[in-house]
C-alpha positions in Angstrom: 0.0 0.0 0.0 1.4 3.5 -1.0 1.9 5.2 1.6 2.1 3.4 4.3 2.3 4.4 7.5 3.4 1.7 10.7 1.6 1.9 14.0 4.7 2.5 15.8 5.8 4.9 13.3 2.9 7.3 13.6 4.4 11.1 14.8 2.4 13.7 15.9 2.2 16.4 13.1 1.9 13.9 10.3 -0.6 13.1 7.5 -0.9 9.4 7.9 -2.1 6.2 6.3 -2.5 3.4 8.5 -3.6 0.0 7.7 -4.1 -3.0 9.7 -7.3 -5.0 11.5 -9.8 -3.9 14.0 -8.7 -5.0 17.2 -11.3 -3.0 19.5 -14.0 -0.6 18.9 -14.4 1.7 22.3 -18.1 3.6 22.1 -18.0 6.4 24.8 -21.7 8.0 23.4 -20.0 11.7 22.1 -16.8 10.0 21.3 -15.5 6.5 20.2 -12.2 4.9 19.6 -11.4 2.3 16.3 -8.3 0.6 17.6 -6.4 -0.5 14.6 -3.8 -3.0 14.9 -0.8 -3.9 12.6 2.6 -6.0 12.8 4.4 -3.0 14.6 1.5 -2.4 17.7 -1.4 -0.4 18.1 -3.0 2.7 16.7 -5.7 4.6 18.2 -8.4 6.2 15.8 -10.6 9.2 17.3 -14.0 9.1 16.2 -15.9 12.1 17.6 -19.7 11.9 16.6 -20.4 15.3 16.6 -18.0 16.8 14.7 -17.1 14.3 11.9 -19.0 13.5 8.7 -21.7 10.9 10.1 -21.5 8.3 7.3 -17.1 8.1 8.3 -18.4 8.0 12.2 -21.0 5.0 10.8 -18.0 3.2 8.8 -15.8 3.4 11.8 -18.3 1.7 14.2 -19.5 -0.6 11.6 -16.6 -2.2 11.4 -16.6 -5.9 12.8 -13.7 -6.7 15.0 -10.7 -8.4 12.5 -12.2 -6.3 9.5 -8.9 -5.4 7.5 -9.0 -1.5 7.6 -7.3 1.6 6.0 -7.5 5.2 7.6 -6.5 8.0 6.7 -5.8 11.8 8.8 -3.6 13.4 10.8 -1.7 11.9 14.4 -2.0 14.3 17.3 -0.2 14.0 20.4 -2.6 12.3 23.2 -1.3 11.0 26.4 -4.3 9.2 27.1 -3.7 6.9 24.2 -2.1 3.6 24.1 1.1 5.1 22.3 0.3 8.3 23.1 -0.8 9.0 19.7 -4.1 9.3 18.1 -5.5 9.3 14.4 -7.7 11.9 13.5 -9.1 10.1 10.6 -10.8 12.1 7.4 -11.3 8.6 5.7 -12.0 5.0 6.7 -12.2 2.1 4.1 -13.1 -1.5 5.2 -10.9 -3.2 2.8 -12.1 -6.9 3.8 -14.9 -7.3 6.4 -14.8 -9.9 8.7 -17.6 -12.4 10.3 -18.8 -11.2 13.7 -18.7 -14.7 14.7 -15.1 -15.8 15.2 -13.6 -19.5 16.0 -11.1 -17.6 18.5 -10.7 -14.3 19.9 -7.0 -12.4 18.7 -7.3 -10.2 21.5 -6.9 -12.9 24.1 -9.4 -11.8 26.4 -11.6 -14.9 25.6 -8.8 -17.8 26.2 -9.1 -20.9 23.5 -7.3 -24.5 23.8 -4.7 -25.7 21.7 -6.3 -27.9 19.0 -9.1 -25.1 18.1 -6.1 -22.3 17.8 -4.2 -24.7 15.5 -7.4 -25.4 13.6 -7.4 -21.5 13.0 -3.2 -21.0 12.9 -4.0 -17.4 10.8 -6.5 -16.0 13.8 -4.0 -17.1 16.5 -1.0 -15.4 15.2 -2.9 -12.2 15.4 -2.2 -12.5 19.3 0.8 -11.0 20.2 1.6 -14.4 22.3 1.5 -16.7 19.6 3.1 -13.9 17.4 6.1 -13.5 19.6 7.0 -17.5 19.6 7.6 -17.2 16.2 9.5 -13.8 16.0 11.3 -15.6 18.5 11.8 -18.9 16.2 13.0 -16.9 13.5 15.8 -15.0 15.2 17.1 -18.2 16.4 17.0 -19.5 13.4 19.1 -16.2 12.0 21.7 -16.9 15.4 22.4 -20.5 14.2 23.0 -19.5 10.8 25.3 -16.5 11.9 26.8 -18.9 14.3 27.4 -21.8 12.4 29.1 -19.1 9.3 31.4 -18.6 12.3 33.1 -21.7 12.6 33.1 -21.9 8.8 30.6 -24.0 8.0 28.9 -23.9 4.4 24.9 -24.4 4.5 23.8 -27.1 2.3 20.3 -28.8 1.6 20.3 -32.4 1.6 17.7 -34.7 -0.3 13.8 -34.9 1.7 13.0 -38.3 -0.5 15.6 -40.9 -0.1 15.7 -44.9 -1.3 16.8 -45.9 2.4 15.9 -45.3 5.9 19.0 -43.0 7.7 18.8 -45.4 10.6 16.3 -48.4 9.5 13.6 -49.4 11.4 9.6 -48.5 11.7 9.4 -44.9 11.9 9.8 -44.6 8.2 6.8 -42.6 6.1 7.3 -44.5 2.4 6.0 -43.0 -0.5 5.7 -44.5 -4.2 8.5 -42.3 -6.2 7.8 -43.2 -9.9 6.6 -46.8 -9.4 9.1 -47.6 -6.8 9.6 -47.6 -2.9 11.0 -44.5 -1.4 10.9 -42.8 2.1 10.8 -39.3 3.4 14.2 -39.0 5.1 14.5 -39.4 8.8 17.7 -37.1 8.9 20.2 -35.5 6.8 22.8 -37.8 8.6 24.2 -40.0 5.9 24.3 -36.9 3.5 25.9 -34.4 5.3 29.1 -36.5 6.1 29.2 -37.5 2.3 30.1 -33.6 2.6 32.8 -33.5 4.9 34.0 -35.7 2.8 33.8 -33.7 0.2 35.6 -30.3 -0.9 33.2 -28.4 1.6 34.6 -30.5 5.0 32.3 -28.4 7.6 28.7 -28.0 6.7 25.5 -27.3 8.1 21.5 -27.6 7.3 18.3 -26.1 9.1 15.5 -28.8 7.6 12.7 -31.0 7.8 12.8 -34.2 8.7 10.1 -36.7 9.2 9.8 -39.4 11.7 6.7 -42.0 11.5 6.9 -42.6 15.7 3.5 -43.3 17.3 4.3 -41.5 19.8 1.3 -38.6 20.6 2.6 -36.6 23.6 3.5 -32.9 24.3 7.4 -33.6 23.2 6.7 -35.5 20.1 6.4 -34.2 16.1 6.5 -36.2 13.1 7.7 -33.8 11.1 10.5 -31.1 12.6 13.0 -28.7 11.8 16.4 -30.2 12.2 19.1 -28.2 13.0 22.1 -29.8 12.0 26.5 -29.8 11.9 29.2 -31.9 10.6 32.8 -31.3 9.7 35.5 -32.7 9.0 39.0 -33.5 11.5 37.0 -32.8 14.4 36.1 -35.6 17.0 33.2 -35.4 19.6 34.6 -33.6 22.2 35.6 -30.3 19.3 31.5 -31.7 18.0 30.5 -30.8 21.6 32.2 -27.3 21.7 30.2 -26.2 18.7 26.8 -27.1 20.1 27.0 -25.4 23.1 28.6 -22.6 21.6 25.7 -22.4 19.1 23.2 -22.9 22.1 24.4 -20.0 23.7 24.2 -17.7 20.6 20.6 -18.5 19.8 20.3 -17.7 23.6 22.3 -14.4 23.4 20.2 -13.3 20.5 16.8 -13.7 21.5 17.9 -12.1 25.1 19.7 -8.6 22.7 17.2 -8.6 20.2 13.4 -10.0 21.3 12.8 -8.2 24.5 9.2 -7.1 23.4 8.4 -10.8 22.5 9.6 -12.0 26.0 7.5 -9.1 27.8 4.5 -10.4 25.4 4.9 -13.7 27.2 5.8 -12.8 30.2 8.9 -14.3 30.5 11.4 -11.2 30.1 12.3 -11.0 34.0 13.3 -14.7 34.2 15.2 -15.0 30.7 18.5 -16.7 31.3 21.0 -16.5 28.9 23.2 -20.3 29.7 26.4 -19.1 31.4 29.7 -20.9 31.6 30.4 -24.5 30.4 27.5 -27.4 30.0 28.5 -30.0 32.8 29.6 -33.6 30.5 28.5 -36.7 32.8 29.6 -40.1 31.3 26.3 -42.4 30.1 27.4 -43.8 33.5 28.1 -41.3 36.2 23.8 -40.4 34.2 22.5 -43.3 35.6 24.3 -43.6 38.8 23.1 -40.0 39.9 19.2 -41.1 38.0 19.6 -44.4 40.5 20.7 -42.2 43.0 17.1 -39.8 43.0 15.1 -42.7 43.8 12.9 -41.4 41.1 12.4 -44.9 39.2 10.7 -47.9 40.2 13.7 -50.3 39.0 17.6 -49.3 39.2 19.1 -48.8 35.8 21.7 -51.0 34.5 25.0 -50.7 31.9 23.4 -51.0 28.6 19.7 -49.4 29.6 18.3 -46.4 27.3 17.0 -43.4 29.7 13.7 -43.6 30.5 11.8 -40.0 30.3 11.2 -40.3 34.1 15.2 -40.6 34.5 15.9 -37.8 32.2 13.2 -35.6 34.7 14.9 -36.5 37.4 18.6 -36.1 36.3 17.8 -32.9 34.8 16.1 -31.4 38.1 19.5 -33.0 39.3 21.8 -31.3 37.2 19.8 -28.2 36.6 20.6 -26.8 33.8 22.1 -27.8 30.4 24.7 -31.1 29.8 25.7 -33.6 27.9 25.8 -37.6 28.4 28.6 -38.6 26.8 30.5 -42.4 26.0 26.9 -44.4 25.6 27.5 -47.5 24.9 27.9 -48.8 21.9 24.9 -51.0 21.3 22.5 -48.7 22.0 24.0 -45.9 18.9 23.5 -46.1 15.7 25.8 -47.7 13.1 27.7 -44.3 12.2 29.1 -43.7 15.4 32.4 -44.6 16.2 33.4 -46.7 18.8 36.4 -45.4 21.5 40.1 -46.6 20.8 40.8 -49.5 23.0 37.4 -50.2 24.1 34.4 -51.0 21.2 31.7 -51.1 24.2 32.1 -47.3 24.5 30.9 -45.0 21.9 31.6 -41.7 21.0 28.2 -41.2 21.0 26.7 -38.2 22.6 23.3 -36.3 23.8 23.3 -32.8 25.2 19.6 -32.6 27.2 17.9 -29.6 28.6 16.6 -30.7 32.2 13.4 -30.8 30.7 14.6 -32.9 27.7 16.8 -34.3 25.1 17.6 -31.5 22.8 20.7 -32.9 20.6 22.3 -36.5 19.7 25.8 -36.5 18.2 29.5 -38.2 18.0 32.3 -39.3 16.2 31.6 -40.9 13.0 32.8 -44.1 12.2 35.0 -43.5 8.7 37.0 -46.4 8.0 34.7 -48.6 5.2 35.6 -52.2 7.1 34.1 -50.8 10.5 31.1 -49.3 8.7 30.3 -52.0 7.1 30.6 -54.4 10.4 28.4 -51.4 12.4 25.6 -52.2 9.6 25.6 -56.1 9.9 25.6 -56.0 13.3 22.3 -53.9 13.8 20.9 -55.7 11.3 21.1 -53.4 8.2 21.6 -54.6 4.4 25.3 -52.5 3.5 24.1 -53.0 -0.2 21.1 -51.0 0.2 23.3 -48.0 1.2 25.9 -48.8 -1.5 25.7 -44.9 -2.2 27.1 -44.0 1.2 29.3 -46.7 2.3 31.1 -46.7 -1.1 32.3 -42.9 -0.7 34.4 -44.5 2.3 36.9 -46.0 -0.1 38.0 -42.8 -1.5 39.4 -41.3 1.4 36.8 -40.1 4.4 38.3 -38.3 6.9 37.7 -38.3 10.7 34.3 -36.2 11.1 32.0 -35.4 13.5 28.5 -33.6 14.3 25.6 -33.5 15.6 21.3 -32.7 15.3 19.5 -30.7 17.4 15.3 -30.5 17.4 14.8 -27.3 16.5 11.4 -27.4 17.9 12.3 -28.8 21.1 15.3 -26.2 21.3 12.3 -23.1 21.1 9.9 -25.2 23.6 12.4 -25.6 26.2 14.0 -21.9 25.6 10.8 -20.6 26.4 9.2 -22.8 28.8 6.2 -23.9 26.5 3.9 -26.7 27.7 3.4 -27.8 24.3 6.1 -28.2 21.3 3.4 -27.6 18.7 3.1 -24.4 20.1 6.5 -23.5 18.2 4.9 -24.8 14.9 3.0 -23.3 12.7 1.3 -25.8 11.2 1.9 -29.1 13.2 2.1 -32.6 11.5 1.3 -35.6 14.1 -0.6 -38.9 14.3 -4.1 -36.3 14.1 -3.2 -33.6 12.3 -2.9 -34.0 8.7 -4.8 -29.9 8.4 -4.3 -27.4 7.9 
């Protein structure tokens, strides 16, 4: 729109358009107030019955809340208002009306659960609580970038449709490609070290990826935003620096640069930016200090996965960001390279917020013989990954990285109950719309 003037633009003295929706209409009797909101704030509009053309007074009032508006006048200083502006207007256009009846109120003075404000994602975003969670998401998403271009890493996009599972199993969505087989890919894993071992060595890639888990709790998507590092020569402790030093950028952003989204959901007083170094417990010292809480039925033994109620209680334990580190080996995936001297002990890693997992990582294994014996022993066919494995005979370097749940990185950052709450349009075991 020519012209165009911002809510929070808006100076006393000026001939202004504004444009935006109806957020409020205020009728005092002599005098009434359009409230006209935009992507910037709030505008007041002064419509004084009396001494204004009756049929711009009737327009004004008209208006259903969430009509799409345009005014024009002039902005005089008024301390009263909101911004301690007001438009005097000397024309008002609906440009799209809007049903009286809405599924959910954008002012947020009528509350509405979860499912019906996904149902209507466009209405919700007009609150400045669900707005903020995603001005939020994308400057953490702008941190990562920024951060990972600081360690030198080179973005790439990796293939969504593969032939083969990353990591095998059920939780594959297939799909006919052409008359044959093919899967959405569960990771960029297998791609991204064919990189390092490429010309590009250190790469990086923000993506979907798509997991077919039955799984239908708070925690739990089936299609996420990966967030995701490899390079080559580094091994998992260098892997490890990286995260958390990517961790605490995103964190450092959003505390510099989103302090009107924190106050929108009321968070800005108890924002913590991580501080110091992420505490690394060995996969044992974990379940010594879970066995330790009391907080399970059984005692875990060498060779258990964490159960969520561990994790709970480790994480109130620990208290703030860490890493479990040397898992053992039969419990990671193929990739991941065993320890020197010991091939019980991986190099696997996870870091975990204490409200959850938020990253898995390690060492990758790059020698071709080991890979291929890391395949046959969980049960995988080498020959259907003959395009990976066969890049391991032409010189792979050591290499390392790491994948972090985007998602789960902005639910935990911001304390949300729910991690669809950080997505705009949710994919799960119910939710195929919109």
């Amino acid at each position: 729109m020519e012209n165009r003037t911002y809510a929070a633009d808006a100076e006393p003295g000026a001939t202004v358009t504004v444009a935006g929706w109806v957020h409020e209409i205020r009728d005092l009797g002599g005098i009434a107030f359009l409230i006209v909101r935009d992507t910037t704030g709030r505008i007041q509009v002064k419509l004084e019955k009396d001494e204004m053309d009756d049929e711009l007074v009737e327009t004004g009032l008209d208006a259903s809340r969430e009509s799409v508006v345009r005014v024009d006048g002039a902005v005089e200083e008024e301390p009263r208002a909101p911004t301690g502006v007001e438009v005097v207007p000397t024309d008002i256009e609906v440009i799209a009306a809007a049903e009286t009846q809405l599924p959910l109120d954008p002012s947020g003075k009528v509350g509405a659960e979860l499912p019906t404000r996904l149902d209507n994602r466009t209405l919700d975003l007009r609150r400045d609580e669900a707005k903020a969670v995603f001005e939020i998401r994308a400057e953490v998403l702008r941190a990562v970038r920024e951060a990972f271009r600081s360690f030198a890493a080179t973005e790439i996009n990796t293939p969504k449709i593969v032939a083969t599972g990353t990591e095998g199993g059920t939780e594959l969505f297939p799909i006919t490609y052409f008359g044959e087989e093919a899967f959405m890919n569960q990771s960029p894993q297998l791609f991204k070290q064919l990189m390092v071992g490429s010309g590009l060595e250190r790469v990086f890639e923000i993506g979907p990826i798509f997991r077919a888990e039955e799984h239908n709790t708070p925690r739990h998507l089936n299609e996420a935003t990966s967030i995701d590092f490899e390079s080559a020569f580094f091994d998992h402790t260098e892997a490890m620096d990286v995260c958390e030093a990517v961790v605490k950028a995103a964190y450092e952003a959003v505390d510099e640069n989103c302090r009107a989204e924190l106050e929108a959901l009321g968070i800005a007083d108890e924002f913590e930016v991580p501080s110091g170094e992420f505490p690394r417990l060995t996969y044992e010292e974990a379940i010594e200090r879970i066995n330790a809480t009391g907080a399970l039925d059984e005692q875990l033994v060498w060779g258990d996965d964490l159960p969520t109620e561990g994790e709970h209680a480790l994480g109130e334990d620990v208290g703030e960001h860490y890493f479990i580190t040397d898992w053992p080996s039969e419990i990671k995936p193929f990739y991941i390279k065993d320890h020197d001297g010991d091939e019980t002990l991986s190099t696997g890693f996870d870091m975990m917020h204490p409200r959850m997992e938020l990253v898995s990582g390690g060492q990758r294994e790059h020698r071709h013989d080991r890979l291929i014996e890391g395949f046959e022993q969980q049960g995988l066919d080498p020959d259907a990954f003959e395009y990976y494995t066969k890049m391991f005979k032409y010189g792979m370097p050591p290499h390392a990285g790491w994948g972090l749940g985007g998602e789960r990185l902005i639910m935990t950052m911001l304390d949300l109950d729910n991690i669809r709450e950080a997505v705009l349009f949710p994919r799960d075991r119910q939710r195929l719309s919109p």
